[in-house]
N, C-alpha and C positions, 0 to 999 in steps of 0.2 A: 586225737589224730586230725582233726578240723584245722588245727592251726597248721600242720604238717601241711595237706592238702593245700590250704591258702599261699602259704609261702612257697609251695612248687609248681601253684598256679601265676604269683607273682614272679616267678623267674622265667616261667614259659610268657608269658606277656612281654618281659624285657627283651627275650630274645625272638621274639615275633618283629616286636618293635624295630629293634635293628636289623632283624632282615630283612625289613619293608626297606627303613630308612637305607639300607643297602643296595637293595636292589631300585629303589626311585632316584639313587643316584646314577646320572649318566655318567659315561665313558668314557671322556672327548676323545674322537679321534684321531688318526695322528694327522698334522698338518702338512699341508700339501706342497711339494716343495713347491718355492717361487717363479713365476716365469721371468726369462730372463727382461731386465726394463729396457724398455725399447725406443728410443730417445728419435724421433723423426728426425732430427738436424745431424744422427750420426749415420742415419743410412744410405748406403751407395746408391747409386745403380749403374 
C-alpha cells in the first residue's frame, strides 16, 4: 500500500502545485478606457 500512498501523495503535490501557480498568477485588470488626446493647436477659446 506504500506505493498506493506515494502516488496519491504525488498527485496531491501536482495539484497543490498548480494552485499555487494559479493563484500567483495575476489578473490583469481591465484597461482603462482612454482619455480623449487633447492636441493644444485644436483647442478654442
Amino acid at each position: 500500500m506504500r506505493a498506493v500512498a506515494d502516488a496519491s501523495a504525488s498527485v496531491t503535490a501536482v495539484t497543490d502545485a498548480d494552485a499555487s501557480a494559479t493563484a500567483l498568477t495575476p489578473v490583469p485588470p481591465p484597461a482603462p478606457p482612454a482619455p480623449p488626446a487633447v492636441n493644444e493647436g485644436d483647442v478654442s477659446i
